[in-house]
C-alpha positions in Angstrom: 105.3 67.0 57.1 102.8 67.5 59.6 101.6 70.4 62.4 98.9 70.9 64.4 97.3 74.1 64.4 94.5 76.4 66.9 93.1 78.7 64.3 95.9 80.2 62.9 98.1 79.2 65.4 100.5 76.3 65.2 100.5 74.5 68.3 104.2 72.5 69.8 103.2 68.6 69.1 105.0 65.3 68.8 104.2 63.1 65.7 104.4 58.9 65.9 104.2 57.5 63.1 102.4 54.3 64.0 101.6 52.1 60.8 102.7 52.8 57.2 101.3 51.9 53.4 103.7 49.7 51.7 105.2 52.2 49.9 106.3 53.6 52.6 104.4 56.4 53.0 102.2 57.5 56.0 99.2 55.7 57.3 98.4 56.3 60.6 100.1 59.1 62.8 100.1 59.9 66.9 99.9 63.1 67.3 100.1 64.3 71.0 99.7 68.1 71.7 98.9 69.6 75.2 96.0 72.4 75.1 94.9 73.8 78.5 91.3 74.5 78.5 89.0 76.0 81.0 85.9 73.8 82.6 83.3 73.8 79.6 85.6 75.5 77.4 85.5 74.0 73.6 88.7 74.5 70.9 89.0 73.3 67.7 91.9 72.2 66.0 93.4 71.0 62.9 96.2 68.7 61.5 97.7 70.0 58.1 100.2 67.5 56.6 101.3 67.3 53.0 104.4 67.2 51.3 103.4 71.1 50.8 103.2 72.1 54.2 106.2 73.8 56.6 106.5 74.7 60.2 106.8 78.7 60.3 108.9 78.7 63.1 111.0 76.2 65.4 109.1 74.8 67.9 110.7 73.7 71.0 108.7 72.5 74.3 110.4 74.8 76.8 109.9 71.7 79.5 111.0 68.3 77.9 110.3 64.9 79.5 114.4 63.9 80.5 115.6 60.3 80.1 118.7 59.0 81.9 118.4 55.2 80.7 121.2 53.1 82.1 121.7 49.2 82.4 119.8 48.9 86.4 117.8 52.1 86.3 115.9 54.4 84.4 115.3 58.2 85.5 112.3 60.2 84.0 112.3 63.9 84.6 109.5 65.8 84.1 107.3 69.0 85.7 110.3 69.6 88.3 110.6 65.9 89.5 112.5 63.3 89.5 110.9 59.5 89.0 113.8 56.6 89.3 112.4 53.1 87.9 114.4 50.4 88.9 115.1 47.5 86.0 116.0 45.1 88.2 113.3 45.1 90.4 111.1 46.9 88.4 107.9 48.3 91.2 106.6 51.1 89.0 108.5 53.8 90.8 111.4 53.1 93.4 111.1 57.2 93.9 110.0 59.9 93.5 112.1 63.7 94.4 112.2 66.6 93.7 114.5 67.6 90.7 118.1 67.9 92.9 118.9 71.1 91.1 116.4 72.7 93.2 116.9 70.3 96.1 114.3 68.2 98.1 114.3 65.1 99.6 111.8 62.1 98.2 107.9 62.7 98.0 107.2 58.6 97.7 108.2 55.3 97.8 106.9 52.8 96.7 107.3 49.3 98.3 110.3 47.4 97.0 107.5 44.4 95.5 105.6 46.6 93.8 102.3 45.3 93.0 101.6 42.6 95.1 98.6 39.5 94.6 98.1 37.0 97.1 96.8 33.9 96.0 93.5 31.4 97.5 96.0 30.5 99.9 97.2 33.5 101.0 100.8 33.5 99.2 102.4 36.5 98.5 104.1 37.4 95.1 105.5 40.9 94.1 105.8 42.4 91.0 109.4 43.5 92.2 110.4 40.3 93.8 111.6 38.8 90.7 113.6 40.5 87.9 111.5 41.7 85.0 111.5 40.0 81.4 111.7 43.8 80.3 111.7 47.1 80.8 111.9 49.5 78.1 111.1 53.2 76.3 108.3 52.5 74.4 107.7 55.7 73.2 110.2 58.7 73.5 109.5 62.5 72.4 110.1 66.0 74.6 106.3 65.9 75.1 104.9 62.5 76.1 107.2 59.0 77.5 105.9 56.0 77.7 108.0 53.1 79.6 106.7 49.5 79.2 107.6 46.6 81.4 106.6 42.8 81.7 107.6 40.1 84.1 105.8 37.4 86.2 104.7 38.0 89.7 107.1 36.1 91.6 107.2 34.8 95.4 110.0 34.8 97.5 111.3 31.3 97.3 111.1 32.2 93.6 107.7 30.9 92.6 105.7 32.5 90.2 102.0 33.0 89.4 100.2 34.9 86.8 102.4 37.6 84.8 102.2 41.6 84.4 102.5 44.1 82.2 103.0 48.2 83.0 103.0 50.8 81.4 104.1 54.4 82.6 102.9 57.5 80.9 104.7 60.8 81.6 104.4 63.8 80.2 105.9 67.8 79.8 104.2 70.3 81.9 102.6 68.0 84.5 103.9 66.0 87.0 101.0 63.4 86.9 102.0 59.8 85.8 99.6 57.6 84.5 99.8 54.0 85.1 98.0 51.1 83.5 98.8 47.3 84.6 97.6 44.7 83.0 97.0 41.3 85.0 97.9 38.3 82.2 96.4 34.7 83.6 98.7 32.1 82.2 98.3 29.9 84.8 97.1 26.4 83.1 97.1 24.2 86.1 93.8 24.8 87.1 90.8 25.9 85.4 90.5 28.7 87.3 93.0 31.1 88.8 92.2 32.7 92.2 93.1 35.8 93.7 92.6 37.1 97.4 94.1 40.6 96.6 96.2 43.3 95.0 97.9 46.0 96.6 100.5 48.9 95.8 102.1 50.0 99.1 103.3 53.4 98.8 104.9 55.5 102.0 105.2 59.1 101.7 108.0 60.7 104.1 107.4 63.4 106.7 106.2 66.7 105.4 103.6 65.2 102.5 100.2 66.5 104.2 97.6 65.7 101.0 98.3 63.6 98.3 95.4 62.0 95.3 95.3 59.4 93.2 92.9 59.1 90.7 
């Protein structure tokens, strides 16, 4: 077993277990564990784990990360919103809402391609234009969700150049996403491989005044 705990304190946290010994036992464990902290402001903590050691209490995250996976669309719910990822046409988020219980139109969407590159010669491919190889939960837990997804960057007469992979990062208590993509060249044709750009349109409806992305 395993908790983390602030002094005396045991703190809600989600456990991965992420490589074992081969007799099965624990090697290497996530542990994810949301701590709010003031500017400057220093906390130590401390993972107990042992066959020994018992949780004093149930711990449930009041605000779980929601997943609604079905065969053309994954919904994430997290912080009060609402993100829709389309597995079709996967373009990192086809929306963004407000949770419908509490009503609210859509905060953001983002362009049906997705990420787009254009090439030395100035043709487009999307990350959205083709379907994706995959899209999946790569990690699921009421705290932290991660949602991985591959494909090549395809044109619209159905070209492709260069492949992607994303990952989406969401988490209980916050409604920031975090979103790495990774740019895989396997284009062997030439010896190098040229891009003039990359680009994530995003339009944000009437009534969005200030938005960041960091």
């Amino acid at each position: 077993f395993l908790r983390r705990l602030d002094g005396a304190e045991e703190l809600r946290a989600q456990c991965t277990a992420t490589v074992f010994w081969p007799d099965g036992s624990l090697k290497w464990v996530l542990v994810d564990c949301a701590l709010p902290l003031t500017a400057g402001q220093k906390r130590e903590l401390a993972v107990e784990f042992g066959n020994d050691v018992k949780h004093v209490a149930p711990l449930r995250v009041p605000e779980p990360v929601g997943v609604q996976d079905e065969p053309a669309r994954m919904v994430i719910s997290a912080a009060d919103l609402q993100y829709t990822l389309n597995k079709e046409r996967f373009n990192l988020l086809a929306e963004v809402r407000r949770n419908p219980k509490t009503g609210g139109g859509p905060l953001a969407i983002f362009d049906p391609a997705g990420v787009i590159l254009v090439d030395e010669v100035g043709k487009r491919f999307g990350m959205g234009i083709g379907k994706p190889d995959s899209v999946k939960l790569e990690l699921k837990g009421p705290h932290k969700v991660i949602v991985r997804a591959e494909g090549p960057y395809t044109a619209e007469d159905g070209a492709t150049y260069l492949r992607w992979i994303a990952r989406l990062t969401f988490r209980s208590g916050t409604p920031v996403v975090e979103v790495a993509v990774t740019h895989v060249d396997d284009y062997l044709k030439t010896e190098f491989t040229d891009i003039t750009s990359l680009s994530l349109p995003i339009r944000f409806p009437a009534g969005i005044r200030a938005y960041s992305a960091g």
